[in-house]
LUMTIVEX-654574 format. One record per residue (C-alpha): z, y, x; residue in one letter. Coordinates in Angstrom, 3 decimals, padded with zeros to 6 digits. Example, Ala and Ser with C-alpha at 12.3 -4.5 7.8 and 13.67 -1.06 7.14 Angstrom:
BEGIN
         w         v         u  resn
   007.800  -004.500   012.300     A
   007.140  -001.060   013.670     S
***
This chain:
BEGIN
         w         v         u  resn
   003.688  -078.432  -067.582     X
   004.227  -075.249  -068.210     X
   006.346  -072.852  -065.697     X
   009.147  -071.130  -067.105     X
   008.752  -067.607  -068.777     X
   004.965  -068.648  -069.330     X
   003.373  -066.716  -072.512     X
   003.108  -069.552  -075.376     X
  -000.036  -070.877  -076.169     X
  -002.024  -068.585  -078.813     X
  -003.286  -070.775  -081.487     X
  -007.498  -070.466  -082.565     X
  -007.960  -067.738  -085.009     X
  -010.779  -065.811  -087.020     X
  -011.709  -062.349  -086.057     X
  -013.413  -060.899  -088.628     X
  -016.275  -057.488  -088.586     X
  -016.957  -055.756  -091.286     X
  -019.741  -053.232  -091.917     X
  -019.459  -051.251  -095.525     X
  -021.298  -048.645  -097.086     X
  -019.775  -045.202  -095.945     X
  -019.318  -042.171  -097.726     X
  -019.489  -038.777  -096.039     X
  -016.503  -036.717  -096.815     X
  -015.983  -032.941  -096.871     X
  -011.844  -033.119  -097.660     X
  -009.278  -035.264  -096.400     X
  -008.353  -036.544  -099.763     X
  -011.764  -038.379  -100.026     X
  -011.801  -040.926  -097.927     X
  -010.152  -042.740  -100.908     X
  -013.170  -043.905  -101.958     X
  -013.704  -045.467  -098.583     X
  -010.502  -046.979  -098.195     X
  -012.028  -048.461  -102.298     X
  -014.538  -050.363  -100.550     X
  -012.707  -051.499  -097.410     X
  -010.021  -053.075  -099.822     X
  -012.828  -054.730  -101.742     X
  -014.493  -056.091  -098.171     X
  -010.982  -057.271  -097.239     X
  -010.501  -059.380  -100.200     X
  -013.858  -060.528  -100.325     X
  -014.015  -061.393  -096.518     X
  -010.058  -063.383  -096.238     X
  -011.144  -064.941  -099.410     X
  -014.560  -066.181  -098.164     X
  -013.627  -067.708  -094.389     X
  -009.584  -068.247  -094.178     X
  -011.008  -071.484  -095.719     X
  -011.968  -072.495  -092.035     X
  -009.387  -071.446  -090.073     X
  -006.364  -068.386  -090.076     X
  -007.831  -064.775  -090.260     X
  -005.594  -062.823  -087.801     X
  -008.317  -059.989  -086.827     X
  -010.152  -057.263  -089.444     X
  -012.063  -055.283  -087.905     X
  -013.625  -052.463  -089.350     X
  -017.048  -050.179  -088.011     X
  -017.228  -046.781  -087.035     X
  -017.005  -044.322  -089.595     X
  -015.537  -046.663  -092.447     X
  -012.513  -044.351  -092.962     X
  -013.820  -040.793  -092.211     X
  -017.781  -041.152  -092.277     X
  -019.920  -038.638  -090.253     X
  -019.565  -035.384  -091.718     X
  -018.940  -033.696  -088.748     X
  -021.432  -034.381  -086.540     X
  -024.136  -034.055  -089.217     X
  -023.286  -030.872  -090.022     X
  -022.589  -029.837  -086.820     X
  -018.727  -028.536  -088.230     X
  -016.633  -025.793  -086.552     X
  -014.096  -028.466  -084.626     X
  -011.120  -026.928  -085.934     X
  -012.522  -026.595  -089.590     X
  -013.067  -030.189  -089.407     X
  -009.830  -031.191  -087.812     X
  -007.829  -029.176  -090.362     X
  -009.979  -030.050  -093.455     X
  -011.332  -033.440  -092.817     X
  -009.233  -035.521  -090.587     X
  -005.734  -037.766  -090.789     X
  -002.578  -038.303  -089.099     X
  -001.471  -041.189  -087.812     X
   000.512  -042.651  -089.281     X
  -000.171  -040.927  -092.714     X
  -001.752  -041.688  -096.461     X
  -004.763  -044.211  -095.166     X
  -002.627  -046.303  -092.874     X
  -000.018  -047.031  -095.358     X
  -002.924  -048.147  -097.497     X
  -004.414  -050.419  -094.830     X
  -000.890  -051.347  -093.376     X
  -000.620  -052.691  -097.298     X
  -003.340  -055.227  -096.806     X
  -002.597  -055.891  -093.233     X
   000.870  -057.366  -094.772     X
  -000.270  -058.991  -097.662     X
  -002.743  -061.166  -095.159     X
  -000.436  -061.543  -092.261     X
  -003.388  -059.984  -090.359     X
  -004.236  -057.282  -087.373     X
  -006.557  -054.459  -088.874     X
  -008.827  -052.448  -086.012     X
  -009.586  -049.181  -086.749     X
  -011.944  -045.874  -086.103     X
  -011.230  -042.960  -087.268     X
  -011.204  -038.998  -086.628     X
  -007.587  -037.892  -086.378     X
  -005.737  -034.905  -084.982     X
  -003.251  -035.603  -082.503     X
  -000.968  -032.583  -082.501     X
   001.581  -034.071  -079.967     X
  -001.387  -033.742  -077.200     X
  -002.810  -030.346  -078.883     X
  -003.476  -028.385  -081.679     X
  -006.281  -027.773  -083.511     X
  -008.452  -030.478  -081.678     X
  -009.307  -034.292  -083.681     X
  -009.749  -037.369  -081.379     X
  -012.291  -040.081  -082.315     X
  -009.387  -042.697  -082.327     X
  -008.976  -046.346  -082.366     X
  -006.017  -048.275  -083.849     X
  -004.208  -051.159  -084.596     X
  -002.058  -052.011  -087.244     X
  -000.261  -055.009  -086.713     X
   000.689  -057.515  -089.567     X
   003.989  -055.749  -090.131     X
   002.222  -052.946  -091.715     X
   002.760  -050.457  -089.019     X
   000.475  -049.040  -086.283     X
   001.085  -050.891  -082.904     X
  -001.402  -049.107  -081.133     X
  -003.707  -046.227  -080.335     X
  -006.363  -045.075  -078.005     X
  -008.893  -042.068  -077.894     X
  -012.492  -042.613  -077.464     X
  -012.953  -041.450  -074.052     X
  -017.248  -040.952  -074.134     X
  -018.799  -039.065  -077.385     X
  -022.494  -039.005  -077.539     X
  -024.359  -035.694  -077.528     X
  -024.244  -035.056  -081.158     X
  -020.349  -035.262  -081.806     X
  -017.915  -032.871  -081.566     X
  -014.885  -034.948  -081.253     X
  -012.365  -034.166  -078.227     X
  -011.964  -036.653  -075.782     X
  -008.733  -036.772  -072.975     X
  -011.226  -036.103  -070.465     X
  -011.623  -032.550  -072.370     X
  -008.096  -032.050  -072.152     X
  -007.428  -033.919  -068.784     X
  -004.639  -031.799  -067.361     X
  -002.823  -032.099  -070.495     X
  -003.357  -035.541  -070.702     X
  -002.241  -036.169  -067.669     X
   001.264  -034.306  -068.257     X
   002.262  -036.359  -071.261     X
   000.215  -039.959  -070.415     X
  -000.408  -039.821  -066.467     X
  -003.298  -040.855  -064.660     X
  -003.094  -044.566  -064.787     X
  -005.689  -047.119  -066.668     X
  -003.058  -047.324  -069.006     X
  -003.220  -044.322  -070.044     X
  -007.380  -043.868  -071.200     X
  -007.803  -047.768  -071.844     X
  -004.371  -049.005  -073.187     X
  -004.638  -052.849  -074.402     X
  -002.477  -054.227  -076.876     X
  -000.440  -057.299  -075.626     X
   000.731  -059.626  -078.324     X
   002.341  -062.940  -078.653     X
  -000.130  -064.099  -081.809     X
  -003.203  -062.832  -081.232     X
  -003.708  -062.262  -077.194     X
  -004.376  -058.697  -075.675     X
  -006.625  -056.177  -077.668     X
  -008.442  -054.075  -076.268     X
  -010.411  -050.854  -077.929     X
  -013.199  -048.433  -076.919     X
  -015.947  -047.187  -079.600     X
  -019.464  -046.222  -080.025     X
  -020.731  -044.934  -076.925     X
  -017.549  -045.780  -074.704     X
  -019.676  -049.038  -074.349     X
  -022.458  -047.277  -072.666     X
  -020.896  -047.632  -069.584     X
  -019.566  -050.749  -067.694     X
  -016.465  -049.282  -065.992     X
  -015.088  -049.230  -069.740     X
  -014.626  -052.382  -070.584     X
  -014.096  -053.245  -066.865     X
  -011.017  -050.738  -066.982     X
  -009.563  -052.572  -070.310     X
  -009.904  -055.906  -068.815     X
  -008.505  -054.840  -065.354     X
  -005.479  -053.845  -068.139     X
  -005.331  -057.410  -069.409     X
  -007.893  -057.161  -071.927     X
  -008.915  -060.316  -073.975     X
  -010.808  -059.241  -077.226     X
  -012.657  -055.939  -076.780     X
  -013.262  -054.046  -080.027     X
  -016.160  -051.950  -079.619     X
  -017.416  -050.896  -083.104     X
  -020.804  -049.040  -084.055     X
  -024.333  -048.068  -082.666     X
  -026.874  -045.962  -083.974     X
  -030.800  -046.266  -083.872     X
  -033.092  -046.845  -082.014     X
  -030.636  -048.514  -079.847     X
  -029.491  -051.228  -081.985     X
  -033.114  -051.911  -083.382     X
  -035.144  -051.595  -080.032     X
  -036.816  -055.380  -079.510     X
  -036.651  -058.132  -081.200     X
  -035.222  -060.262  -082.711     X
  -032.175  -058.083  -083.519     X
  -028.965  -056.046  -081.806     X
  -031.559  -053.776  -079.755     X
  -029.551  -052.599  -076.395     X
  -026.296  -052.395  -077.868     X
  -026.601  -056.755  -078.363     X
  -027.427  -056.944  -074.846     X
  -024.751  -054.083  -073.026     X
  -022.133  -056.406  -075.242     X
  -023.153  -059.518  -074.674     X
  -023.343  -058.489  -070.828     X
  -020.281  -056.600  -071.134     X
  -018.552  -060.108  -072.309     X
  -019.839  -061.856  -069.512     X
  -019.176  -059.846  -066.386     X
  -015.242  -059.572  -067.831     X
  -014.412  -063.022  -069.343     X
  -013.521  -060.880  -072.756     X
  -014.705  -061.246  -076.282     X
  -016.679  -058.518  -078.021     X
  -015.831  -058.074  -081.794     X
  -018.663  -055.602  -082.929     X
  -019.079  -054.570  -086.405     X
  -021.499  -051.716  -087.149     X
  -021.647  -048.618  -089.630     X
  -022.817  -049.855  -093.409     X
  -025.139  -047.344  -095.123     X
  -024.320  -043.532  -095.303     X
  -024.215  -041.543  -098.383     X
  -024.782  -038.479  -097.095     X
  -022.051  -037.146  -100.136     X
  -021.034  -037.591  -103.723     X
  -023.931  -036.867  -105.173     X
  -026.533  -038.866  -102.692     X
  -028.439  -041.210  -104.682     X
  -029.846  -042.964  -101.891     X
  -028.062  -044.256  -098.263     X
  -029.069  -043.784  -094.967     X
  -028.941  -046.679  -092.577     X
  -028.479  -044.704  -089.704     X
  -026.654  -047.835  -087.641     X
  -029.706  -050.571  -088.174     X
  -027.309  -053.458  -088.659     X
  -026.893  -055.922  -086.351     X
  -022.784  -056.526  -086.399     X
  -021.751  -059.265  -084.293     X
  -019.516  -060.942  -082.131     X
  -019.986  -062.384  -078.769     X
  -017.572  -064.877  -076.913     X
  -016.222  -064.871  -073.088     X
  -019.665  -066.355  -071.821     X
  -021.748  -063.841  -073.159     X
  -023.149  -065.914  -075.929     X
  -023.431  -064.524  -079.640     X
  -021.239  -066.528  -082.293     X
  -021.636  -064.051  -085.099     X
  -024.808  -062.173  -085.619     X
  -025.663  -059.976  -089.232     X
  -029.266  -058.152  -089.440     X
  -027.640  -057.135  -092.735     X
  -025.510  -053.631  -093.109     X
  -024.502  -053.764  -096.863     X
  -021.149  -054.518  -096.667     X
  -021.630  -057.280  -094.263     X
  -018.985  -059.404  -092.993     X
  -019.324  -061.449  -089.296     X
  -016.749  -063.954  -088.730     X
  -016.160  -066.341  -085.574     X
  -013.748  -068.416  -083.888     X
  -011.350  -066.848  -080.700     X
  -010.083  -069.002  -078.660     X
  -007.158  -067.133  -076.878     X
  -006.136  -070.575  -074.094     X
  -009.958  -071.397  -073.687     X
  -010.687  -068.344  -072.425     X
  -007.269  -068.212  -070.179     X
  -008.218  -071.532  -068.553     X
  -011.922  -070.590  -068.273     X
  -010.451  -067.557  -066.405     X
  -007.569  -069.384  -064.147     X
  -009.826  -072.488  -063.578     X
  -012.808  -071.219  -062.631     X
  -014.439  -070.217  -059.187     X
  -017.435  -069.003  -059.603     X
  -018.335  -067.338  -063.285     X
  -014.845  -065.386  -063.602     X
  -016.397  -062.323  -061.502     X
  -012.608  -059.988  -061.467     X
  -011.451  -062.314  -058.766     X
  -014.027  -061.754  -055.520     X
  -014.501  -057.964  -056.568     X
  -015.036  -056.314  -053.247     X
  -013.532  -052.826  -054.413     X
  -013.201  -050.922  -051.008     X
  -017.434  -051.040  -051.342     X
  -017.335  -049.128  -054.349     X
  -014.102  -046.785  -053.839     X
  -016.548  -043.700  -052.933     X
  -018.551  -043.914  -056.108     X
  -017.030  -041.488  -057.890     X
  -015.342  -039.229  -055.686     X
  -018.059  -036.313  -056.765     X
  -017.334  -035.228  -060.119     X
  -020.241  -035.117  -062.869     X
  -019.241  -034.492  -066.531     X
  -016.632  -031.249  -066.526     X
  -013.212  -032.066  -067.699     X
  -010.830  -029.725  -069.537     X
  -013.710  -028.330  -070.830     X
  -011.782  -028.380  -074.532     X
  -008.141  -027.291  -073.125     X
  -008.669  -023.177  -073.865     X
  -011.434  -023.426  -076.462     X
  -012.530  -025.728  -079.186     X
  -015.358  -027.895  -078.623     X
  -018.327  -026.134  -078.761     X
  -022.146  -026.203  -081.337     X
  -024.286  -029.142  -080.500     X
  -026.900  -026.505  -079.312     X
  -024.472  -025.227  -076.774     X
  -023.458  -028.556  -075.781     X
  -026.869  -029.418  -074.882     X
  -026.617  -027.032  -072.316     X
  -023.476  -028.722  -070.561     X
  -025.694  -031.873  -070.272     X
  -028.545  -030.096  -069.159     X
  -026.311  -029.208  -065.739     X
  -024.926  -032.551  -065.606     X
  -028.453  -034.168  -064.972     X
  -029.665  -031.241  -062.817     X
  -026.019  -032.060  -061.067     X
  -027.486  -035.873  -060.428     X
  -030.788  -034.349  -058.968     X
  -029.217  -031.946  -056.281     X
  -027.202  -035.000  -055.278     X
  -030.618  -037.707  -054.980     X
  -029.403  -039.630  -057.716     X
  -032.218  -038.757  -059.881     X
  -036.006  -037.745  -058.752     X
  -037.484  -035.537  -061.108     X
  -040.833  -036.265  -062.602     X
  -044.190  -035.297  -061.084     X
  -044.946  -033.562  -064.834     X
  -041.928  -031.397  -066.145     X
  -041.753  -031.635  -070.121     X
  -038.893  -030.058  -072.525     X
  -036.581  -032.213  -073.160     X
  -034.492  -033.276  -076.227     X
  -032.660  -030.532  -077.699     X
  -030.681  -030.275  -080.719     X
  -032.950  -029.485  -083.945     X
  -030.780  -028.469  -087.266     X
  -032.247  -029.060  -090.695     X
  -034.332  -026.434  -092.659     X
  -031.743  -025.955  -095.365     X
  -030.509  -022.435  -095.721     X
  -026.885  -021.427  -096.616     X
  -023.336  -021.968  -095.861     X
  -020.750  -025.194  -095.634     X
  -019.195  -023.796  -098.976     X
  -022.578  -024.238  -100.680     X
  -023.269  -028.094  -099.167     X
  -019.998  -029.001  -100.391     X
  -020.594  -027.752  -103.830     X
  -024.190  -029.220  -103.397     X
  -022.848  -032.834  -102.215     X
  -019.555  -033.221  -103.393     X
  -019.117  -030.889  -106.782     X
  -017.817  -033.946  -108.930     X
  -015.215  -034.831  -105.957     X
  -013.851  -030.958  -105.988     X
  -010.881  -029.412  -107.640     X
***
């Protein structure tokens, strides 16, 4: 019998990935054509599997809404943030909070947006929820880029951050808590490089982790498919009890006028279930659509029940309290200045590993090579001129 007050029991649902063909943008006003081809996935996708069972998650890949753009190009931040990106709510979330109501469904989101009540002149790679009413009913900032994007983070901002959000998990790994669906988690992209994120959302009562989007060669190192990113999500699944809904980037046209698209992501969309095992698996990225069960009370009872597999509960923390006492990565390094060129970037990661050899972590290597280092394309000439080149027929 239930106990009095107890959450009521979350029917089985479909969650559902989808990967589609991406169009870089160089103006706000052009991710319509992306938001085109979501629609179309939508339909296509509720049409195709509600046959089995209720689809109450969409989730959509990194870089669906606002493409890449940025980091190709390596973009002034506050160009791009000005020029580029969305608010939220604005335009594109009406759009999606359209079909979110017309399917009684929860749409996950990526995008680039500004978020002026934190600071101006800064865009956060964001994830969002909009919730089958149509409106947004949550958001969360990617809290790790990778070395070739120029997004801010809170941990660039910290002390600000900290003044409007506090210090808490809460505040840099929120989780949605619904009645319907269970608690939602989000993180993005490279967030999912490191374990203590999706061990922070599900210390925060994660269920369902949405972790969107890799890039070669990590998603196509090994075989038979998913690379390193299949195996951090199917392990990040099992050592939290949490499903992993991961749907990867589609194509990239690099603009309007590209006649051919990249795959830069390598496929592999998938989703994994609260044992670690794969129930959804695409090698295709052409507007690909993974689809699988979630089992909200199985996953509650495997949880509750268990003694040995549901590793939260023994978690000897005191052993581990000291870990990260010793800063490594800077913070507020975005709070008096916009985020800076790849190239200089480089340079910040540079002293972050020569930070881990003065402290033992790392031993250096008997032979001393140069290392990776950012390498722009041979094309002369300015922004003005690639957006002309790329996007002439989408221009005023």
């Amino acid at each position: 019998m239930a106990e009095a007050g107890a959450p009521k029991p979350v029917a089985p649902y479909l969650a559902v990935g989808l990967s589609t063909v991406i169009y870089g943008i160089s103006e706000r006003k052009q991710i319509k054509y992306n938001l085109e081809t979501i629609e179309e996935a939508i339909h296509a996708a509720v049409s195709m599997v509600n046959i089995n069972m209720p689809v109450k998650i969409i989730a959509l890949a990194e870089g669906a809404l606002t493409g890449f753009t940025d980091e190709i190009f390596d973009l002034p931040h506050a160009m791009a943030a000005k020029e580029l990106f969305i608010d939220i709510p604005g335009p594109e979330t009406e759009t999606l909070g359209r079909l979110a109501r017309l399917y009684d469904t929860y749409i996950i989101v990526q995008c680039k947006a500004r978020w002026p009540e934190v600071i101006d002149d800064r865009y956060f790679n964001t994830l969002f929820v909009i919730g089958p009413s149509g409106e947004v009913v949550h958001k969360a900032a990617k809290n790790h880029v990778w070395c070739r994007e120029r997004s801010c983070m809170p941990h660039d901002v910290y002390d600000r951050w900290v003044e409007l959000f506090g210090d808490g998990i809460d505040a840099f790994y929120p989780v949605l808590k619904t009645d319907d669906i269970g608690n939602i988690g989000t993180i993005c992209c490279s967030d999912g490089e490191y374990p203590e994120a999706v061990r922070a959302l599900a210390f925060n009562g994660a269920e369902v982790v949405y972790r969107p989007s890799e890039a070669t060669p990590m998603t196509t190192a090994g075989y038979p498919g998913g690379g390193t990113w299949m195996v951090q999500n199917r392990g990040h699944a099992e050592f939290n009890s949490v499903y992993m809904l991961c749907p990867n980037a589609g194509p990239v046209y690099l603009g309007a006028t590209s006649k051919h698209p990249v795959d830069i992501a390598g496929g592999s969309a998938h989703i994994v279930d609260y044992r670690g095992e794969v129930v959804s698996y695409s090698a295709s990225t052409n507007n690909t659509i993974v689809a699988a069960t979630v089992d909200i009370e199985a996953l509650r009872q495997f949880r509750i029940m268990n003694l040995n597999s549901n590793w939260l509960k023994d978690l000897r923390v005191e052993l581990f309290k000291r870990m990260y006492e010793q800063p490594i990565h800077p913070k507020n390094l975005w709070l008096e200045q916009e985020p800076l060129s790849h190239a200089e970037v480089d340079k910040i990661y540079r002293a972050n590993i020569q930070r881990l050899v003065d402290r033992g972590a790392y031993t250096k290597p008997f032979f001393e090579h140069e290392g990776c280092k950012f390498q722009p394309g041979d094309e002369e000439g300015t922004w003005e001129d690639a957006k002309q080149a790329l996007w002439g027929p989408w221009l005023d």
